[in-house]
N, C-alpha and C positions, 0 to 999 in steps of 0.2 A: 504494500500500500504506500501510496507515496501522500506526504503528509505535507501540508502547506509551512508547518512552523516545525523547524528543528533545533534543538539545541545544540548550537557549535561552541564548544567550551574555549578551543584555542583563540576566536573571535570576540567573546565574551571577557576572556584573559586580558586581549589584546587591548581591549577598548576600556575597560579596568585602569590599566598600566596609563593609558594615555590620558585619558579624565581626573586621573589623581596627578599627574606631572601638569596638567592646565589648572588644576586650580590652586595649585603649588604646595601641595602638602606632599611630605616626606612618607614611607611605607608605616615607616611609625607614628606619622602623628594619623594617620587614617586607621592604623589599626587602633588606636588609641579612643576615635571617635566612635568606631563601631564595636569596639568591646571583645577585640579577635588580638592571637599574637602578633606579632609583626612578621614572623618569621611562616606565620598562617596566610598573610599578605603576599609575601616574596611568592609563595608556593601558588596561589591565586592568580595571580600575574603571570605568573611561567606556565600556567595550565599543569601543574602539578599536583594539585588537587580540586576538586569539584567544588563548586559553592553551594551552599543551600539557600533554600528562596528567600527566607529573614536577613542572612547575610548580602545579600542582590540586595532585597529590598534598603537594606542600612545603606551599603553603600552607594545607591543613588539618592538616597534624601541626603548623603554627608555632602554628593558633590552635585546639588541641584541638578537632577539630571532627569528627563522622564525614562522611567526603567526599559523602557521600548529601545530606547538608543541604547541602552548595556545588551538587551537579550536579541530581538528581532534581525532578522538578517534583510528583510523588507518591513518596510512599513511607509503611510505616506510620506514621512521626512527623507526618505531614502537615499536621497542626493547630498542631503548634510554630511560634512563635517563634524570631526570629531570636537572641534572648537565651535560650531553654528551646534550642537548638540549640545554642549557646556553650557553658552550664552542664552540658549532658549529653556533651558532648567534655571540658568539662575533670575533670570527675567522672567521667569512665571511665579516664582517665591515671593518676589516683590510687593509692595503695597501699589496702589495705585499714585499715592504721592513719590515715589520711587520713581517709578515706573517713567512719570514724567522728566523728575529731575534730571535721570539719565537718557530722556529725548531730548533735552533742550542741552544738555553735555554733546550728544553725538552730531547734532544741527551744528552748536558750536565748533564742533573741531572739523566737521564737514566744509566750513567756512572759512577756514582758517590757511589761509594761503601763505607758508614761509617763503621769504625772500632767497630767489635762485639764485 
């Protein structure tokens, strides 16, 4: 039977390792936040051990992430980045006063023409 959604854990690893190096925490300060050893981290990351779905779950609310960008191999963001995956976890977190602040921050730097 060929099944629409599968678990690829070395993709899952992969995408682990990359979303904790963008939001710049250390293997240990995330194992730290999610209540796992570090050395449980390293092995997660390498695809050397399995993760269970509380631990998925921890580690996407640690690094604002929707869990769909850690598990799904399709999904409608599909074309996203690993970074476009980051910024739209951590901008759905937001408050709505946030939310603007950092519209009228990226208008700003959008406008911002240094001298060549």
């Amino acid at each position: 039977m060929d099944y629409r959604y599968k678990v690829d854990y070395p993709l899952i690893a992969k995408r682990i390792k990359t979303a904790r190096k963008l939001a710049g925490l250390t293997q240990e300060q995330l194992a730290e936040k999610i209540d796992i050893s570090t050395n449980a981290v390293a092995k997660l990351e390498n695809n050397l051990m399995t993760i269970s779905l509380q631990t998925l779950v921890n580690i996407a609310n640690v690094l604002h992430m929707d869990i769909n960008d850690l598990l799904c191999e399709e999904h409608p963001a599909e074309d996203k980045t690993s970074q476009d995956a980051f910024l739209s976890g951590l901008v759905h977190s937001l408050s709505p006063a946030e939310k603007a602040f950092v519209i009228h921050m990226i208008n700003g730097m959008k406008r911002y023409q240094p001298d060549e």
